[in-house]
C-alpha positions as CSV (number, residue, x, y, z in Angstrom):
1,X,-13.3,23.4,-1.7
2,X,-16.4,21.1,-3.0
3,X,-19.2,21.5,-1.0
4,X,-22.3,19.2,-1.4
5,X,-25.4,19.6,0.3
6,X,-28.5,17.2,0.7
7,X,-32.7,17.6,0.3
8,X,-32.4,18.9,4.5
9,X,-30.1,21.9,3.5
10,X,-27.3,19.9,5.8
11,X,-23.9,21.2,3.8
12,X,-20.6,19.0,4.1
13,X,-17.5,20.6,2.6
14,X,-14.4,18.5,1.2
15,X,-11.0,19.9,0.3
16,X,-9.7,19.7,-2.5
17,X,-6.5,18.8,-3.1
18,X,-4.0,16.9,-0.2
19,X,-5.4,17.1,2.4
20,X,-2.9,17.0,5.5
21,X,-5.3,16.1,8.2
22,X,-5.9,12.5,6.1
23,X,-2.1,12.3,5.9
24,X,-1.5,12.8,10.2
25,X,-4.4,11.1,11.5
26,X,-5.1,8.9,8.8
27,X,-8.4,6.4,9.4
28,X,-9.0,8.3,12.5
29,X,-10.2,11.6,10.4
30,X,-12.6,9.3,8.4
31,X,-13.9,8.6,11.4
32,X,-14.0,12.1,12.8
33,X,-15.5,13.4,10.1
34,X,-18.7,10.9,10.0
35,X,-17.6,8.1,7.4
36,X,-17.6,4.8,9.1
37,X,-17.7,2.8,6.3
38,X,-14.9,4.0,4.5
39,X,-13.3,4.3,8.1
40,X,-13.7,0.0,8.8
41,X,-12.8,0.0,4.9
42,X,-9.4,1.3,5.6
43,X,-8.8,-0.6,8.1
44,X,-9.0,-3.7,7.0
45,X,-6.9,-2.6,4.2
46,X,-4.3,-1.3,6.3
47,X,-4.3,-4.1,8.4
48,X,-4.1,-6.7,5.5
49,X,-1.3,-4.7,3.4
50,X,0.5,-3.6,6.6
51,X,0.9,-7.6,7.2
52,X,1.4,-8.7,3.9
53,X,4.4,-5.3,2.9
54,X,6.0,-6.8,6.6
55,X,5.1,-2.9,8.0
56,X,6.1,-0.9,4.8
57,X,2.4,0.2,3.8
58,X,2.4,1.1,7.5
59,X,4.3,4.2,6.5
60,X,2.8,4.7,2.9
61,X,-1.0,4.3,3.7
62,X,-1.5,7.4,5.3
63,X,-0.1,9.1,2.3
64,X,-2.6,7.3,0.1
65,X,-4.9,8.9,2.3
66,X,-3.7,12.0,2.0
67,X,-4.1,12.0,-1.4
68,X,-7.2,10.0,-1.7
69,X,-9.3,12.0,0.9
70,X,-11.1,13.9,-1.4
71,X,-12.5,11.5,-4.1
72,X,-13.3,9.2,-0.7
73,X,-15.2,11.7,0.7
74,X,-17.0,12.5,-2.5
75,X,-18.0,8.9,-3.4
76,X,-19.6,8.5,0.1
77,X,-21.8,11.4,0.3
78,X,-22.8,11.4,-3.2
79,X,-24.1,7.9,-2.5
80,X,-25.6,9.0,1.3
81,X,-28.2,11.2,-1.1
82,X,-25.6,14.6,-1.1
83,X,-25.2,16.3,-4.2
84,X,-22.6,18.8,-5.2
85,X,-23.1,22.6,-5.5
86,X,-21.5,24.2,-9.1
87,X,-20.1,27.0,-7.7
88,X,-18.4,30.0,-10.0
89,X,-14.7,30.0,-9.2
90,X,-14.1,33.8,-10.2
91,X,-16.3,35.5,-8.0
């Protein structure tokens, strides 16, 4: 788990790893979880490659997501003024 945290104490934590709720409800959890901009991002993607892969990416992009959740979530929060915690993994 990352966690990053902002100059107001406000914490947001990201999952490392796949992360299955990216994968089943694809754009949707971007929204959900407060990123609009990589939410309208996406879909315009999705839209475009969906037309242009004649429905193939329709199947594919959510996996992308899955898999690309994290370093999404990272990006935006790190440039929203968020800055991630060092936290020791063996305690």
């Amino acid at each position: 788990m990352r966690i990053f945290k902002n100059q107001n104490g406000e914490i947001k934590k990201i999952p490392k790893g796949f992360n299955w709720y990216g994968f089943w409800f694809s754009n949707l959890y971007l929204l959900y979880k407060g990123m609009p901009g990589p939410f309208f991002r996406w879909l315009y993607i999705n839209i475009f490659a969906t037309i242009f892969t004649l429905g193939l990416w329709f199947l594919i992009g959510p996996i992308i997501i899955g898999f690309r959740y994290e370093k999404i979530a990272s990006e935006y929060w790190t440039e929203k003024g968020f800055s991630e915690v060092i936290q020791n993994e063996n305690i």
